[in-house]
C-alpha positions as CSV (number, residue, x, y, z in Angstrom):
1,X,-6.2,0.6,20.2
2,X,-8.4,0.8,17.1
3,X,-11.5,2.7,17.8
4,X,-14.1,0.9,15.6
5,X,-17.3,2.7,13.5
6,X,-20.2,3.4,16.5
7,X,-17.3,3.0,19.2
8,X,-17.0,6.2,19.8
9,X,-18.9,8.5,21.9
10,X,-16.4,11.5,22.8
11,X,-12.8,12.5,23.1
12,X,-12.0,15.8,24.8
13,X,-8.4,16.6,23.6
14,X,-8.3,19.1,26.3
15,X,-8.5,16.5,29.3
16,X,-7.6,13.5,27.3
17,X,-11.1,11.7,27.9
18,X,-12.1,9.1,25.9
19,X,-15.6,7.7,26.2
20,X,-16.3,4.6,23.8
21,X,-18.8,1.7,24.1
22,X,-16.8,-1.1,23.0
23,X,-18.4,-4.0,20.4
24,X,-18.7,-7.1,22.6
25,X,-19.0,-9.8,20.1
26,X,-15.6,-10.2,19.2
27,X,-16.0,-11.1,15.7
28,X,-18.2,-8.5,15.0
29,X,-15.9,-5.7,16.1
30,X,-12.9,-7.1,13.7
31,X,-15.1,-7.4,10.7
32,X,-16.7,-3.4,11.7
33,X,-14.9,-0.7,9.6
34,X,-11.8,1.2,12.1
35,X,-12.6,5.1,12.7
36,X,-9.4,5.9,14.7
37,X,-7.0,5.2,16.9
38,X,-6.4,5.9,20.8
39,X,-3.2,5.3,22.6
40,X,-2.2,6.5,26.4
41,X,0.5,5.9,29.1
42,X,0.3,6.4,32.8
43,X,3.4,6.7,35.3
44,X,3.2,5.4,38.8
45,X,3.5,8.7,39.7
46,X,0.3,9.9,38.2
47,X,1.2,11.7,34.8
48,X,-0.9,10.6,32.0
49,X,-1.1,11.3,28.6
50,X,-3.7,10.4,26.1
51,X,-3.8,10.5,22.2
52,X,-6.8,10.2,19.3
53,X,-6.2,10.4,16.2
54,X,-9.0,9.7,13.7
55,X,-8.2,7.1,10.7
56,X,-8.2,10.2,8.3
57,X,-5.2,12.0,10.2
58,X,-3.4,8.8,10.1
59,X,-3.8,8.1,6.6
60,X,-2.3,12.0,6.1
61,X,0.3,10.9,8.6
62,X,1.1,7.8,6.1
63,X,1.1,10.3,2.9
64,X,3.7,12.4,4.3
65,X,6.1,10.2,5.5
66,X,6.0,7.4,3.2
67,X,7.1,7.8,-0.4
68,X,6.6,3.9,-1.2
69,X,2.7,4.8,0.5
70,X,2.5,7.6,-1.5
71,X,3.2,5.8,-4.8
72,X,0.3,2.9,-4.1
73,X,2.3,-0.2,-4.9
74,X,1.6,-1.9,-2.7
75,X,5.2,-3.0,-1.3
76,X,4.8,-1.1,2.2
77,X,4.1,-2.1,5.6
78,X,1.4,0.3,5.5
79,X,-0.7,-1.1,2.4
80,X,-0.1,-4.7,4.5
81,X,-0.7,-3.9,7.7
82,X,-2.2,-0.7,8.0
83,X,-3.5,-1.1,11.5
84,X,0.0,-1.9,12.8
85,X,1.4,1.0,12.0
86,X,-1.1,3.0,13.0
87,X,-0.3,1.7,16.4
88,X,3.3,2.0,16.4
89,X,2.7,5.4,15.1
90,X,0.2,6.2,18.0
91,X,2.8,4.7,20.6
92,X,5.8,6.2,18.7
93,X,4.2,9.8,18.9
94,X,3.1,9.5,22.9
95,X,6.8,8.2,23.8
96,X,9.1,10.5,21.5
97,X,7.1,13.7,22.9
98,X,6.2,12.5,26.5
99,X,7.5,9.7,27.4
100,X,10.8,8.8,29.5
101,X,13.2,7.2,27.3
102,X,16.6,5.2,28.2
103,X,19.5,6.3,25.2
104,X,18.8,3.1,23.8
105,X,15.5,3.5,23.4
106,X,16.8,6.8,21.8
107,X,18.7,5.0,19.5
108,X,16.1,3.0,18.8
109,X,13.0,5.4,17.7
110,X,16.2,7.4,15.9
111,X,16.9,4.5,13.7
112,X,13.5,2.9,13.0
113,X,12.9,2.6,9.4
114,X,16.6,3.5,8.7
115,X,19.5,1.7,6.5
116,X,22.7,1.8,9.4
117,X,25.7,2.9,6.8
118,X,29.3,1.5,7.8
119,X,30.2,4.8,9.1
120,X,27.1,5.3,11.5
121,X,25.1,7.3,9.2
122,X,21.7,6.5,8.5
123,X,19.6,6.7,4.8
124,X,15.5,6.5,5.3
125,X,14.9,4.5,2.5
126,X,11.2,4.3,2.3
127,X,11.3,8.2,2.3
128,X,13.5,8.2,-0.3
129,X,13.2,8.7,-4.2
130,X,15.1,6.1,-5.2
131,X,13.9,3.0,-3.0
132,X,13.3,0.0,-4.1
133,X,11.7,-2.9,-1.9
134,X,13.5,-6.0,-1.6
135,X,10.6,-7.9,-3.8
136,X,10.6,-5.9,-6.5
137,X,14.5,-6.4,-6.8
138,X,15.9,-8.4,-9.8
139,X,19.4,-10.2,-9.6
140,X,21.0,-11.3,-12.6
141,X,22.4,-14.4,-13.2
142,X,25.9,-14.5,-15.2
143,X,27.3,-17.5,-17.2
144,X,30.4,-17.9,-15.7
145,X,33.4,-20.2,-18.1
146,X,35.3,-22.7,-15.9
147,X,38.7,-22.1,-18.0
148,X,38.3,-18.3,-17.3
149,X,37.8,-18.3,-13.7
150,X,40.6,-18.3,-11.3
151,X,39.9,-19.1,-8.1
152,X,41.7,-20.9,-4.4
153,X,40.7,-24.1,-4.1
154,X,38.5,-24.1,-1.0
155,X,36.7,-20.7,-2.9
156,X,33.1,-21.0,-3.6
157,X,31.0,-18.9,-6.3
158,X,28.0,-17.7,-4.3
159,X,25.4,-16.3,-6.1
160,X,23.8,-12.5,-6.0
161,X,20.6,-13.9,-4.0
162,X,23.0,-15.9,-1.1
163,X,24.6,-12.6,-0.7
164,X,21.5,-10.8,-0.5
165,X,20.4,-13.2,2.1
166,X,23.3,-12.7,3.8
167,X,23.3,-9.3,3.5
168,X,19.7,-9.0,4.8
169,X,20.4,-11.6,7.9
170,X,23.0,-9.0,9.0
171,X,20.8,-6.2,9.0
172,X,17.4,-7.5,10.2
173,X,18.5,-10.6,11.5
């Protein structure tokens, strides 16, 4: 949950109390300026935890582990859609170190953010020197001769941006 400017009375990191006065007026709490964010769990069994972390540590959080952030181009989720992954950070960070998690959901948090190579590995790109978002990517188109291509009859020439497509379809689908 964003905690929004005036929101905010306490947080003991201690107990894991938060005390906020919420904005009412709907509108006017999306338009006021976010301060932080808060994020918790509870078991049936009783076990809570609780997590603040003020809009500043997030933004350091976002420095660190984002290269494309880092660079200010405006090509990662976090320039468009800040907010957003401020909460999956804030969930993320309460379920990796506290929370009970099935292998898939293992497998999951493991690979978030991650290129899945052929042979299982997996590449971060965004943390990576050398990536380039999808957008920023230019194909080239070739002239291609009729008498100098061979090719089976049923064959099609497809063209670098259908195989992208396809490409990305298999991945993200």
């Amino acid at each position: 949950m964003a905690i929004k400017e005036g929101e905010l009375v306490s947080f003991n990191p201690l107990e894991e109390e938060i005390e906020v006065n919420l904005i009412q007026d709907e509108r006017e709490r999306e338009e006021a300026k976010t301060i932080g964010y808060y994020a918790m769990f509870e078991y049936l069994n009783g076990f809570k935890k609780a997590m603040y972390w003020s809009r500043e540590k997030m933004e350091s959080h976002a420095l660190k582990y984002s290269k494309g952030y880092q660079a200010k181009k405006g090509y990662t989720f976090w320039e468009k859609d800040f907010d957003g992954m401020a909460y999956k950070t804030m969930l993320r960070q309460l379920i990796s170190k506290w929370g009970i998690m099935s292998i898939d959901m293992q497998t999951a948090l493991d690979s978030d953010m991650a290129v899945i190579n052929d042979d299982g590995t997996k590449n971060y790109v965004e943390n990576s020197d050398d990536f380039i978002p999808e957008e920023k990517v230019v194909y080239a188109e070739a002239e291609v001769k009729e008498d100098n291509v061979e090719k089976a009859p049923d064959e099609e020439i497809t063209s670098n941006e259908e195989n992208a497509d396809d490409i990305s379809k298999a991945l993200f689908g």
